[in-house]
N, C-alpha and C positions, 0 to 999 in steps of 0.2 A: 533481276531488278533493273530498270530503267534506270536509263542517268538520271533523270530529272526527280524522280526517287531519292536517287541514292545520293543527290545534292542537299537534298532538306534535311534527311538524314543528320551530314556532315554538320550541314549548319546547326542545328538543332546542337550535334557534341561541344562544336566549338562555343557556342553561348554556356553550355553547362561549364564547360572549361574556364570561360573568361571570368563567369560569373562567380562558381565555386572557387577558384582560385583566388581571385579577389578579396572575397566574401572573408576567407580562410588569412591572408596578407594583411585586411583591417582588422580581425581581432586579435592578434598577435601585434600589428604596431599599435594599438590602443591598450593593450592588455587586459583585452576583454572587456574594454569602455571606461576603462581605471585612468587613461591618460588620454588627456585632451592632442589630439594632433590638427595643429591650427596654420596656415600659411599665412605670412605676412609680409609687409613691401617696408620700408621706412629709406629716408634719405641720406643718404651719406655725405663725404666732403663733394663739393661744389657741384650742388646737386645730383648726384649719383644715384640711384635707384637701386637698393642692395632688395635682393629675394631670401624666404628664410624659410624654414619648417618651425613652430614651436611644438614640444613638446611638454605638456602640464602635466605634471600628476596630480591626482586630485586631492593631496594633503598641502598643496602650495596655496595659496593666499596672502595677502595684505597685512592679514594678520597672523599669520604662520610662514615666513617666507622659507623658501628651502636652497639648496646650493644649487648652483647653476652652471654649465658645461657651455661650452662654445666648440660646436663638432666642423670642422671644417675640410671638406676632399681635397684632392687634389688635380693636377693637372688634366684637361679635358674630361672631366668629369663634372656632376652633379649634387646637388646637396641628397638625394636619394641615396647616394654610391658610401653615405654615412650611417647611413637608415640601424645596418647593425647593430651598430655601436650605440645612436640614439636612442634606440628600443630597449637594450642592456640598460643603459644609465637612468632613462626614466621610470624604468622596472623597482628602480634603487630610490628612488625619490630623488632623483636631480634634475631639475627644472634645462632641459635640452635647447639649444638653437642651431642647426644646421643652417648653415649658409649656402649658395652659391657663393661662389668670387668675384669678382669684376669680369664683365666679361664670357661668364657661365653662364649656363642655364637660363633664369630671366633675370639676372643683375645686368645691368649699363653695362655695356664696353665703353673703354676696350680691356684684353684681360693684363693683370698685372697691375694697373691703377687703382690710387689710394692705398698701398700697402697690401694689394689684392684685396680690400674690401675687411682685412682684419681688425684694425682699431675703431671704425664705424661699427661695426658688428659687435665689438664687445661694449663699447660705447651704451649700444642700443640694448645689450641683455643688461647691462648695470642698471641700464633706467627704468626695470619691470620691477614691479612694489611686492611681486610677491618672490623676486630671489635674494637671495641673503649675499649680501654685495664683499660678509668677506668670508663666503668659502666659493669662489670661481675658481674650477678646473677648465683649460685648452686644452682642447687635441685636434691633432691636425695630421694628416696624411699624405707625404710627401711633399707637394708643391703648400697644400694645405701647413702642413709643419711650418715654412716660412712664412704663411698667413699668419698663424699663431706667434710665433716669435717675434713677427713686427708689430705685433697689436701689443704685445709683450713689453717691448721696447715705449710705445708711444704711453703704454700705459703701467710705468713700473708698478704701482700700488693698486691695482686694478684683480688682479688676480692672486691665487694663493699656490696654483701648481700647473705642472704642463705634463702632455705627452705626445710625444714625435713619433710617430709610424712612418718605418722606411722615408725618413727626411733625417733633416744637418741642419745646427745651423752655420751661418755665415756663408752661405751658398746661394746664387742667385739672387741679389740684394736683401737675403736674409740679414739681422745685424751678426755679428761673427757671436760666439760663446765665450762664458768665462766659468771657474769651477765658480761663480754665483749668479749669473745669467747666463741662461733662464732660470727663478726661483724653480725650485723640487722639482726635477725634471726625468724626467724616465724618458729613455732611447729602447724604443723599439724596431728593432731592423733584423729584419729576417735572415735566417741562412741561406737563401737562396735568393735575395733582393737583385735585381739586377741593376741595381744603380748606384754601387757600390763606388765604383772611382770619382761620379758626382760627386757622390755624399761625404764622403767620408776617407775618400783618397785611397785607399787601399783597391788592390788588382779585383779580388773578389770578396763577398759579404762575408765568406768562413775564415775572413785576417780581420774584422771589423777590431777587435778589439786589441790589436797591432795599433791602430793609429793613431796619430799624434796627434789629431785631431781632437778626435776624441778625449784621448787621455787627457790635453786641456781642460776639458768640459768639465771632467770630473776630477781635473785637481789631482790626477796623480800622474808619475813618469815611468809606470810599469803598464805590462798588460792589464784591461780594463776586466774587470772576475764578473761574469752575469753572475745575476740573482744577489750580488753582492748590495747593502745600500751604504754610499757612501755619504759623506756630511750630515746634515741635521735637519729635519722638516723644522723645528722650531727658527733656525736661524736662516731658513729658507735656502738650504745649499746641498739640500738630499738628491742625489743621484743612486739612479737604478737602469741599468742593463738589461733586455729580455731578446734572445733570439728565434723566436719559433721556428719551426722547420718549415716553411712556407716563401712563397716567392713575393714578390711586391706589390702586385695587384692582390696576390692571394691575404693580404692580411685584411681585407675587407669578407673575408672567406674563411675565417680560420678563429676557432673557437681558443686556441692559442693565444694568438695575436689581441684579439676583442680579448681576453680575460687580464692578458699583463693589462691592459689600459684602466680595465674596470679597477682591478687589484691596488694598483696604483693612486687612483683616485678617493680610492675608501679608505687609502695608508693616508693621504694629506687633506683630505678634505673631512669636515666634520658634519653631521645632522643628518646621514642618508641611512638607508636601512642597508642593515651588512648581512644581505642574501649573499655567497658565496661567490667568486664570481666563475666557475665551473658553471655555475647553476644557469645555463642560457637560453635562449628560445629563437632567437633572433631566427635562426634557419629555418624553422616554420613558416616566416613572411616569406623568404626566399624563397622556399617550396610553392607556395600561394602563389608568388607573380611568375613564377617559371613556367606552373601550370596555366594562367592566365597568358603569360606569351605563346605559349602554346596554342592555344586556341586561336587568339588573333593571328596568328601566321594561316592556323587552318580555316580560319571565315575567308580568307583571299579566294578559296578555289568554287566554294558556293556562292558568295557574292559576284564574282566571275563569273562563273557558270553556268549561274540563272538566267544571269544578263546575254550571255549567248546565246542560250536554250530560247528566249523569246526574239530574239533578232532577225534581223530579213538572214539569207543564207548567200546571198551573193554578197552584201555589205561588209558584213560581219566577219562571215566563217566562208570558206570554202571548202570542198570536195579535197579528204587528206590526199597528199602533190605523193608520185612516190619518187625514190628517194634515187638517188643519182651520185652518192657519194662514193666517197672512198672507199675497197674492201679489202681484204686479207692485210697481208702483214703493213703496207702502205698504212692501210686508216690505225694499226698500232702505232706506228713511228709517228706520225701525222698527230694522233692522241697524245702521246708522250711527249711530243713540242709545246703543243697546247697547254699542258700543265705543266710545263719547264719556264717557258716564256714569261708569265706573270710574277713567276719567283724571282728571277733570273734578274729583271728590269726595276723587281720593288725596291731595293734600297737607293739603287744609282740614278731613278729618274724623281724618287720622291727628294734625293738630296741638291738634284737640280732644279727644286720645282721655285725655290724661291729667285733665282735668275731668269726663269719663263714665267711667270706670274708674280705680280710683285702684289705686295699688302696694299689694295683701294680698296673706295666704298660698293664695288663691282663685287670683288672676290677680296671680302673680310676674314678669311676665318685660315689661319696657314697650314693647317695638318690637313683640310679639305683642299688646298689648293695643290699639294704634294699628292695625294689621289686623283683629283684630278689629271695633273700630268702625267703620271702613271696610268691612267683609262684612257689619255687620249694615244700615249706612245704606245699603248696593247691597241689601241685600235683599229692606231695607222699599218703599227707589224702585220699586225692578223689580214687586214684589209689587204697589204701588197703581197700576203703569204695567198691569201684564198683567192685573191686574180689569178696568180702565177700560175697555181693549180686549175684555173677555171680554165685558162687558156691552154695549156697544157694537153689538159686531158678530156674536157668537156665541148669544147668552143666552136668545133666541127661537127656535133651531133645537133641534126635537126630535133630529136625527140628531147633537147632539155632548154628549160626558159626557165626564169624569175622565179617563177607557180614551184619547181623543184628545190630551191633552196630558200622556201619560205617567204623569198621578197618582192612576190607581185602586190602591185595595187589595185587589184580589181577596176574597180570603175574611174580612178585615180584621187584625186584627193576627198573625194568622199568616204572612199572608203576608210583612208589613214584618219580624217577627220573622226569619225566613227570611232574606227579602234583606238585610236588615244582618248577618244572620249569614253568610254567603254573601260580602259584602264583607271585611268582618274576616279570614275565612277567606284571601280572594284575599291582601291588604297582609302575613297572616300567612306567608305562603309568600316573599314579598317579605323579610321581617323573617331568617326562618330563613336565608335564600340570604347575608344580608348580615352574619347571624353565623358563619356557615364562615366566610365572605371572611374575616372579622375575625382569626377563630382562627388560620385556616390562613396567611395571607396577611399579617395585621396592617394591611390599608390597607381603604378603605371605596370605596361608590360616589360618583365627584364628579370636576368640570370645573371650574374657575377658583374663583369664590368661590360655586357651589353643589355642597350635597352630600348623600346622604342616608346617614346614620349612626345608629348603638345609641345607645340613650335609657338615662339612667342611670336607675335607680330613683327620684332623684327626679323627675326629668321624665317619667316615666311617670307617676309620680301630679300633676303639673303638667296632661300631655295632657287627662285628664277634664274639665276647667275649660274647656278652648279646643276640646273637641270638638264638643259641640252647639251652637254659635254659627256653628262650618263646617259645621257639615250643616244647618244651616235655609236656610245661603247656597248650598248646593251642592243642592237640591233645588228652590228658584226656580232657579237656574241652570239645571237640566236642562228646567226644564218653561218655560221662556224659550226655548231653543234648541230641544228638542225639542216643544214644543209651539205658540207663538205666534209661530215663524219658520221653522218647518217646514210647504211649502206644501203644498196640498191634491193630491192626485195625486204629490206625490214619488217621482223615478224613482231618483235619485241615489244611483250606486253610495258606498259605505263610504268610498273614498279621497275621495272629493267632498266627500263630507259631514264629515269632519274637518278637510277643508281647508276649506273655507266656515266650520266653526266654530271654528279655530283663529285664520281673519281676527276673527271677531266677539269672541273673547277673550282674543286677545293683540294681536291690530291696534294699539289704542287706546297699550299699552304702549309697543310698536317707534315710532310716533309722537313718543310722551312723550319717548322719551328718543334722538330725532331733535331735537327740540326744545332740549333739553337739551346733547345733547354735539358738535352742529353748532357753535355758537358756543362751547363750550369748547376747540376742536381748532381754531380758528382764535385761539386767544389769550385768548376772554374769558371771562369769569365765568359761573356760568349762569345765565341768562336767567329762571329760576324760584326759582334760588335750592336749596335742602334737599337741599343734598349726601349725606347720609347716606340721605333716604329716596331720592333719584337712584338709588344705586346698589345699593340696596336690589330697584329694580325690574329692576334688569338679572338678580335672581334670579325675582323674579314672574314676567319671560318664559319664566325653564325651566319654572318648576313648574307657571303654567296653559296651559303648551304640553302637559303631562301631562294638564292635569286635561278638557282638552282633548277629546283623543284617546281618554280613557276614557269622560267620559260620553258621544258617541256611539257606541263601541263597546257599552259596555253598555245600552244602551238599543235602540240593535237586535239586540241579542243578547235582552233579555227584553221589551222591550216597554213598561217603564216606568222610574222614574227611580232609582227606590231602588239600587238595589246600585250604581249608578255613582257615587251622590252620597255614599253609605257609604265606597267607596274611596277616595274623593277627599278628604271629609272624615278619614279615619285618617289618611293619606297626607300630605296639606297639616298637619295637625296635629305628625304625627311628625316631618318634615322641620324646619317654622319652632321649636317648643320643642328641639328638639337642635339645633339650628345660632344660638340666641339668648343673649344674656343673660338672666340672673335674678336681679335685683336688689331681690328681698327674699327673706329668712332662710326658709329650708323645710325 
């Protein structure tokens, strides 16, 4: 079979993919067209622009109102990353509002402002004519949990019960707890949360109910009993306890975690239908959009590849260079640096990133400007690692140039013109595929806590800023892999060699956070400590398992490094700016 074949092929699965998966992700968050799922904008304090998901079920009306929920994520996340839980709830007949936050997804920055967008947001669900203004259930999801609690605060008679997944309150300008704020309140925080000494003060989540904190909450000066309910739904002073066996991202993943919150809410809230809450579906969407990511990752290399296939061949692609690199036990050690390095520099340069890059209207968003720093400090190591080695061992041989480690420019900036244009083209076909989903389908591509999703106008003009910072890193990267660990005589068929490069570039990661959630899953704290960027990497593994698989695809597709470090670079850009906070005004 020809390439050119066996690209239409691929394209051809990956549309059944995006499409079926999608298709599969809307009848489950609909329930089967039983629940209206609607996006809305409305205004918050001084002018604010809050983004929302409604979810209707269709026994709500004007003249039937039903109870209403306020689902709200948490930190660098999206009102999607609630989707779960709002599919559950409106399954039950509770009239749903997922929020972004301030600063999320398509709400105003910057984030953290207005109470993070909480007391606007319930403000705005009180004011729908078909929910029943007194049974309001919050829930909120760590950062989200303080969302709820300040809307709680600004609106003591506004709701009838809460629930906190993996959050506290009185943390982070939460207001603090008492055993009667927040009204009927259920603590959910998993055995294995890693956020444990934020929240709640104790060393690890399996003491949660050691602390004093807590014990506050619920009005007593012993250990706190799950499953126990303390005080009174009537007198609005019920507390409840649940610890599922799951981590802190994981309770957006855990049939668990989603059922204490359902459970909870059908104990305090009155007029919903009382399906069980075992009884779930939610992971069916998730199947849906996993398989639809799936597919958009896999349109990159026909969309790509078509565009090659008809291209001049000195422009575009050239004659595969042969290889010049490293061999025997040198290119192991040399490998083994390469996935040590990235590990090695991730906590300590992302914790310097806010004294080399400070929060402007340039570089708004500060978890991307902490990657940042971290791509540029790999980029400069790699850079003076793979001189040292050029000069070294190469520098002398008339028989090796540019063309051998992937980074000739052909005709010179036509050619680069070309291949970045060529890349853009590919991620654009990528972009268009994931606006139909959006239109047609209202759900995006994405797995647990990764996703890739439409970039609002502002973050599109955000992307510019953090674009050429990943493409200087993505083009030592290829000519690292493709050039100074790619051995001389290379036989190795395409599935080898992605699998060789996805050890060298995610290896390091799967390690890290071996390291990390081994001794968290036996009880204890982590071992490294920086919870947030921990689980932060549990997203690096998807995305440079991408960036992966592309740069040697495209590099043996043309020959050099440019159009794959292009992709990689839009792609890594468009993904971390849409899925982050932006915490200054733009």
């Amino acid at each position: 079979m020809n390439d050119n074949r066996r690209l239409w092929i691929v394209a051809a699965v990956s549309l059944l993919l995006i499409f079926g998966g999608s298709g599969l992700a809307w009848t489950v968050q609909t329930d089967a067209g039983s629940v209206e799922v609607r996006d809305v904008t409305f205004s918050g304090a001084n002018g604010t622009m809050m983004s929302g998901t409604l979810y209707i079920p269709e026994e709500a009306s004007s003249a039937s109102p039903q109870p209403g929920v306020l689902a709200v994520h948490g930190y660098i996340n999206s009102k999607e990353t609630q989707s779960p839980f709002a599919i559950e709830y409106a399954r039950r007949g509770f009239v749903v509002l997922a929020i972004d936050q301030t600063g999320h997804g398509y709400s105003d920055p910057p984030a953290f402002n207005n109470g993070y967008g909480g007391p606007d947001s319930l403000e705005y669900l009180r004011s729908l004519d078909y929910v029943d203004n007194e049974n309001i259930g919050l829930e909120g999801h760590s950062m989200g949990g303080w969302t709820v609690i300040t809307a709680a605060a600004a609106h003591p008679d506004g709701y009838e019960s809460m629930v906190i997944e993996g959050s506290s309150t009185g943390s982070n300008r939460a207001p603090e707890g008492t055993d009667s704020f927040p009204r009927n309140l259920a603590v959910v925080f998993s055995e294995y949360d890693e956020f444990a000494p934020l929240m709640w003060g104790t060393a690890s989540a399996s003491d949660v109910e050691q602390s004093e904190k807590l014990q506050t909450v619920f009005g007593t000066d012993s250990a706190v009993e799950e499953g126990r309910t303390y005080g009174s739904v009537e007198d609005g002073t019920a507390r409840q306890l649940y610890t599922p066996a799951t981590t802190h991202p994981g309770d957006h993943f855990s049939t668990a975690a989603i059922g204490a919150s359902i459970e909870w809410l059908q104990f305090t809230l009155e007029g919903e239908d009382e399906i069980n809450p075992s009884n779930q579906v939610w992971y069916w969407k998730s199947l849906g959009t996993f398989i639809a990511l799936i597919g958009g990752v896999l349109s990159l290399f026909p969309a790509g590849g078509l565009l090659i296939e008809r291209a001049s061949t000195d422009r575009l692609r050239r004659e595969y260079p042969d290889g010049k690199g490293m061999t025997g036990g040198k290119r192991y050690a040399a490998a083994l640096l390469a996935a040590a390095i990235p590990i090695v520099t991730y906590f300590p340069l992302q914790d310097i990133a806010p004294a080399v890059i400070g929060l402007s209207w340039l570089f708004p968003q500060q978890i991307n400007n902490g990657v940042i720093v971290w791509a540029l400090g790999n980029t400069v190591i790699t850079a003076v690692l793979f001189a040292v080695w050029h000069y070294t061992s190469n520098a002398d041989d008339p028989s090796v140039s540019l063309a051998n480690y992937g980074l000739d420019t052909g005709d010179g900036a036509r050619t680069l013109g070309i291949s970045v244009l060529a890349g853009v083209a590919t991620v654009g076909v990528l972009y268009l595929l994931e606006a139909v989903v959006a239109f047609l389908f209202q759900t995006d591509f994405r797995i647990w806590v990764f996703a890739i999703k439409l970039l609002s106008p502002a973050q599109f003009r955000i992307s510019v800023s953090y674009l050429l910072p990943l493409f200087a890193f993505f083009v030592v990267l290829g000519a690292l892999l493709h050039g100074q660990l790619r051995p001389e005589g290379e036989s190795r068929s395409l599935r080898r060699a992605m699998a060789t490069n996805w050890l060298i570039v995610v290896g390091g990661f799967v390690v890290l956070l071996a390291i990390q959630y081994i001794p968290l899953l036996t009880g204890q704290p982590l071992p490294l400590g920086h919870p947030l960027l921990t689980i932060l990497a549990l997203q690096f593994v998807a995305l440079l398992s991408i960036v992966a698989f592309v740069s040697t695809y495209f590099f043996r597709k043309t020959g050099r490094v440019w159009v794959g470090a292009t992709i990689n670079a839009v792609l890594v850009t468009w993904v971390i700016v849409a899925g982050t906070a932006t915490q200054f005004p733009v």
